[in-house]
TORKE-53215 format. One line per field, with one value per residue (C-alpha): residue number from 1; residue in one letter; y negated, z, x. Coordinates in steps of 0.05 Angstrom, whole numbers. Each point is the difference from the previous one (the first is absolute). Example, Ala and Ser with C-alpha at 12.3 -4.5 7.8 and 13.67 -1.06 7.14 Angstrom:
residues 2
resi	(1,2)
resn	(a,s)
Y	(90,-69)
Z	(156,-13)
X	(246,27)
***
This chain:
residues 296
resi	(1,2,3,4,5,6,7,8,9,10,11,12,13,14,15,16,17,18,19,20,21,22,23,24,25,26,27,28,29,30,31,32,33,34,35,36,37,38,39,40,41,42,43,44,45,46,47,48,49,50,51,52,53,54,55,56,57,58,59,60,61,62,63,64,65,66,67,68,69,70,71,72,73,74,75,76,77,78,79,80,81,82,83,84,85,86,87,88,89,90,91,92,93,94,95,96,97,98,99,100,101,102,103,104,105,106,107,108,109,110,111,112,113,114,115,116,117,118,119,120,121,122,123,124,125,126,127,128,129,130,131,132,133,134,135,136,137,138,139,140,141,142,143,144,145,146,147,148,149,150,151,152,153,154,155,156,157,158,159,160,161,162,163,164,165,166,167,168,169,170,171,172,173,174,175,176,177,178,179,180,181,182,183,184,185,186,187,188,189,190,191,192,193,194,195,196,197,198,199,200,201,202,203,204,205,206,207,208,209,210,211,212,213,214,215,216,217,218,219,220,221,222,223,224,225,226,227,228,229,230,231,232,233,234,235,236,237,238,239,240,241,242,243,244,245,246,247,248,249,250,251,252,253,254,255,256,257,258,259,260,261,262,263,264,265,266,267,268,269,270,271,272,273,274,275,276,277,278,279,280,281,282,283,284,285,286,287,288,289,290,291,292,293,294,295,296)
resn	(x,x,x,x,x,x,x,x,x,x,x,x,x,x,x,x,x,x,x,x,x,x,x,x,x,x,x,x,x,x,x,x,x,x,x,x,x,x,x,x,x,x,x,x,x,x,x,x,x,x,x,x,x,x,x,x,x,x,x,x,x,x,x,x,x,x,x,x,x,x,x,x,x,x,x,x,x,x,x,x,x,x,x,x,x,x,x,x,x,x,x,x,x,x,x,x,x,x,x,x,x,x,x,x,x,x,x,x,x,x,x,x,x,x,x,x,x,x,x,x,x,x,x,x,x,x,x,x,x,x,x,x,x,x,x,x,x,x,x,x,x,x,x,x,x,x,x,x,x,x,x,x,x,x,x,x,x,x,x,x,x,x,x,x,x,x,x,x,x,x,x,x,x,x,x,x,x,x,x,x,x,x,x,x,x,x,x,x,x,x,x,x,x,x,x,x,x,x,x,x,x,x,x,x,x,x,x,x,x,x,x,x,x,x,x,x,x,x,x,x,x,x,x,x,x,x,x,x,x,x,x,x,x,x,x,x,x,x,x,x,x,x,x,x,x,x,x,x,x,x,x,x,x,x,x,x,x,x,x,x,x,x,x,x,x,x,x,x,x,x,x,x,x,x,x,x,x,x,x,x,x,x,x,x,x,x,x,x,x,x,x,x,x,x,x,x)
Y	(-3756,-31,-10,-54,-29,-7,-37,-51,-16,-19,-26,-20,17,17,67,37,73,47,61,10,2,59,27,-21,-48,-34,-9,-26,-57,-15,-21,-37,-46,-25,-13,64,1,78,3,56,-11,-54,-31,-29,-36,-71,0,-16,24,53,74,47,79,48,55,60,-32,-21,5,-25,-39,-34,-21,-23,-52,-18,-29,-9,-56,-28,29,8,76,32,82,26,66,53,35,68,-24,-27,62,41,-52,7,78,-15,-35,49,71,-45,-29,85,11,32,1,-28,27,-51,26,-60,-28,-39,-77,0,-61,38,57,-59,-29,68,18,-68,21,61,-9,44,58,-6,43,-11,65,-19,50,75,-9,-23,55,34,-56,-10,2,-9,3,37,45,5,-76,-23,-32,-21,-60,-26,-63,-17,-4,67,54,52,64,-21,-18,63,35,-36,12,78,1,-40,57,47,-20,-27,31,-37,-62,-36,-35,-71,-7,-15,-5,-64,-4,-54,13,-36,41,60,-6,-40,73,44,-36,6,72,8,-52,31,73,-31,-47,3,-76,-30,-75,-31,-73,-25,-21,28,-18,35,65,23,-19,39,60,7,5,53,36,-7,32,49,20,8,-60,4,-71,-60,-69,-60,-68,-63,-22,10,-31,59,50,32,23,56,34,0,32,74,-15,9,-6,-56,1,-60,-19,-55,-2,-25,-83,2,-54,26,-47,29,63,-32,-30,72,34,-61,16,76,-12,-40,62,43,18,-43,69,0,41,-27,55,-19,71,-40,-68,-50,-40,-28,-76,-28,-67,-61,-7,-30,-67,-9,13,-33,-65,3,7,-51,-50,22)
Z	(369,-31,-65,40,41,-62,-33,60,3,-71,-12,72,34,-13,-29,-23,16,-31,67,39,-24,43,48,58,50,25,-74,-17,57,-7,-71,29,37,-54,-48,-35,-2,-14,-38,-28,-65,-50,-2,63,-25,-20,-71,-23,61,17,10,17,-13,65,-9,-4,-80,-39,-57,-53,9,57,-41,-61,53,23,-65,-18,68,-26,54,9,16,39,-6,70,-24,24,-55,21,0,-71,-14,15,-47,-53,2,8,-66,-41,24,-18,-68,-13,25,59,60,60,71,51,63,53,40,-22,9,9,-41,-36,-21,-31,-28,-36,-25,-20,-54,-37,33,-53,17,70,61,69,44,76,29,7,8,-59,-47,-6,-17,-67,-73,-61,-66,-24,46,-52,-3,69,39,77,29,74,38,20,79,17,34,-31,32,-9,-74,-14,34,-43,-69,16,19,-77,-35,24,-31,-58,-18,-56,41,-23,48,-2,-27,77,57,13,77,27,17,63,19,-19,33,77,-16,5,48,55,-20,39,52,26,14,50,22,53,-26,-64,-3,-76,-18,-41,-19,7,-80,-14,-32,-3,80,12,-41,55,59,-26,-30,62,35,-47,16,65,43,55,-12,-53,2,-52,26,-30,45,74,28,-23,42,59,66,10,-67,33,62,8,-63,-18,-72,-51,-67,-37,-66,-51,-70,-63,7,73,23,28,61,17,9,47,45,16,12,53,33,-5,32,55,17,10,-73,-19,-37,-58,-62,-77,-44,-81,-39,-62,-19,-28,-63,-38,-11,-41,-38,11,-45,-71,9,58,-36,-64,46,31,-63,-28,64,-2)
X	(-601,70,-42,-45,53,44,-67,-8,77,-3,-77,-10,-71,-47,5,-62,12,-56,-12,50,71,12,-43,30,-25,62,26,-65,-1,67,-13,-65,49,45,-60,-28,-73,-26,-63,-38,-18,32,-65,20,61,-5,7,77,21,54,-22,41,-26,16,45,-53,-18,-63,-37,7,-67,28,51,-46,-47,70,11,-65,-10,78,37,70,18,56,-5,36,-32,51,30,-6,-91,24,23,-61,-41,44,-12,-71,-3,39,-40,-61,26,15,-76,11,-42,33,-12,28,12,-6,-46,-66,-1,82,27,44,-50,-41,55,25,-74,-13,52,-42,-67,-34,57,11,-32,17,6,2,37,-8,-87,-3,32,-53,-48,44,-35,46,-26,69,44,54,18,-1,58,0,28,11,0,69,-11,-43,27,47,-27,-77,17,36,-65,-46,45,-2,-72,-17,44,-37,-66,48,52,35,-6,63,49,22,85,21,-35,-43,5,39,82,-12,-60,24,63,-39,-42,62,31,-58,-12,72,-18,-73,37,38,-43,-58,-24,12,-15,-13,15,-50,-67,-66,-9,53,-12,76,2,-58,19,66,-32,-43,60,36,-62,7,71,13,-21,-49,-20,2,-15,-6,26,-5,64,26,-55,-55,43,-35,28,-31,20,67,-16,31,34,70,16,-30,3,5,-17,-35,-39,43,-25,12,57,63,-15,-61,29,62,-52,-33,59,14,-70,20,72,-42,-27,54,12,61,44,-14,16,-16,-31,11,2,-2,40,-31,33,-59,-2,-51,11,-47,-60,14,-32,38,68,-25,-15,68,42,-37,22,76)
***
């Protein structure tokens, strides 16, 4: 998101934006309305134009027609994605076989395949395992998309050493620090909560991943909003404690307006769960700070 308001303040509109930045529908409107125009494939972008690449990563095919049509790039992929390609590319330039846990037709699983096509297999979740062919047990490596869930991953690694036991593990652990730590956090929320409402988008896939983990831990119910508005009454009724809790893209205001809704209703104490702090920062994309040094 900062990656494409940083391009408008210093390009002005409009802004190309290749997907969605984030998948989040209140982001992705709110960048509508100062000038950003999302698209889904650079073909779409008038040629010379801006594009800006979301933060789940692409191909590097994407990024040859991008230069091929004379377009002028800005990469807001997220450098823990980055990270995952890079890993991608060196198990493949060693000639391993790459299983890639994530989900099929997720931006970022294209992205990360589009990488080592000829080494890469997808495995979508634990149904799949078994489903697996590799032409050499002994030289095969696993890798995850960043915003899956931490328990179903952990499942689906176990499951793939069982039927391969030298599978080798990636240097550090490819999901997301935000996810991870949203996934911890409503682990301790659902087991004392009877509801736990999720901020976020129905595209989301690390939104969706908490309500079913907070299902899985304790709550009787879960819900995914989009914002205040998508609450229900009647999930409230005979209710007395709420949890409370968003996906990693999801605006800090979005969550202040559904606790206002919730206080509305009688559920105005409230007590801030964060079992982990967060410290990361990430810097702007290159072309951004390139363009900016080059104007000072």
């Amino acid at each position: 998101m900062v990656a494409v308001e940083k391009a408008l303040e210093q390009y002005g509109a409009p802004i190309y934006v290749r997907k969605q930045i984030v998948h989040n529908t209140h982001v992705v409107k709110t960048l509508e309305a100062r000038g950003a125009i999302f698209v889904e494939e650079t073909e779409e972008v008038p040629e010379g134009s801006i594009v800006v690449f979301s933060a789940h990563g692409v191909s590097p095919a994407v990024h040859q027609e991008a230069d091929q049509r004379g377009l002028r790039t800005i990469d807001a992929t997220c450098p823990l994605v980055t990270k995952v390609h890079n890993e991608a590319k060196r198990f493949a330039g060693q000639d391993y076989e790459i299983l890639l846990i994530g989900h099929e037709g997720h931006e970022e699983v294209e992205g990360t395949s589009g990488e080592a096509p000829r080494h890469i297999q997808l495995v979508d979740g634990l149904d799949a395992v078994d489903r697996v062919e590799v032409k050499d047990p002994d030289r095969l490596v696993w890798l995850s998309q960043t915003t899956l869930s931490v328990d179903e991953t952990t499942e689906t690694v176990a499951r793939l050493k069982q039927r391969f036991p030298n599978l080798l593990d990636p240097p550090s652990d490819d999901i997301c620090y935000a996810t991870q730590n949203r996934q911890i956090a409503v682990k301790e929320i659902a087991a004392e909560s009877q509801l736990v409402i999720v901020v976020g988008s129905e595209n989301s896939s690390n939104s969706k991943r908490l309500v079913e983990v907070a299902k899985d831990y304790g709550a009787d119910a879960s819900y995914l909003v989009d914002n205040a508005d998508f609450i229900r009454d009647e999930w409230l009724e005979g209710v007395t404690t709420v949890g409370v809790t968003s996906g990693a893209s999801v605006p800090e205001e979005l969550v202040e307006e559904v606790l206002a809704r919730l206080a509305k209703h009688g559920f105005g104490d409230v007590t801030e769960v964060e079992p982990v702090q967060e410290s990361m920062r990430f810097a702007l994309p290159h072309e951004l700070r390139k363009d900016l040094r080059a104007r000072s």
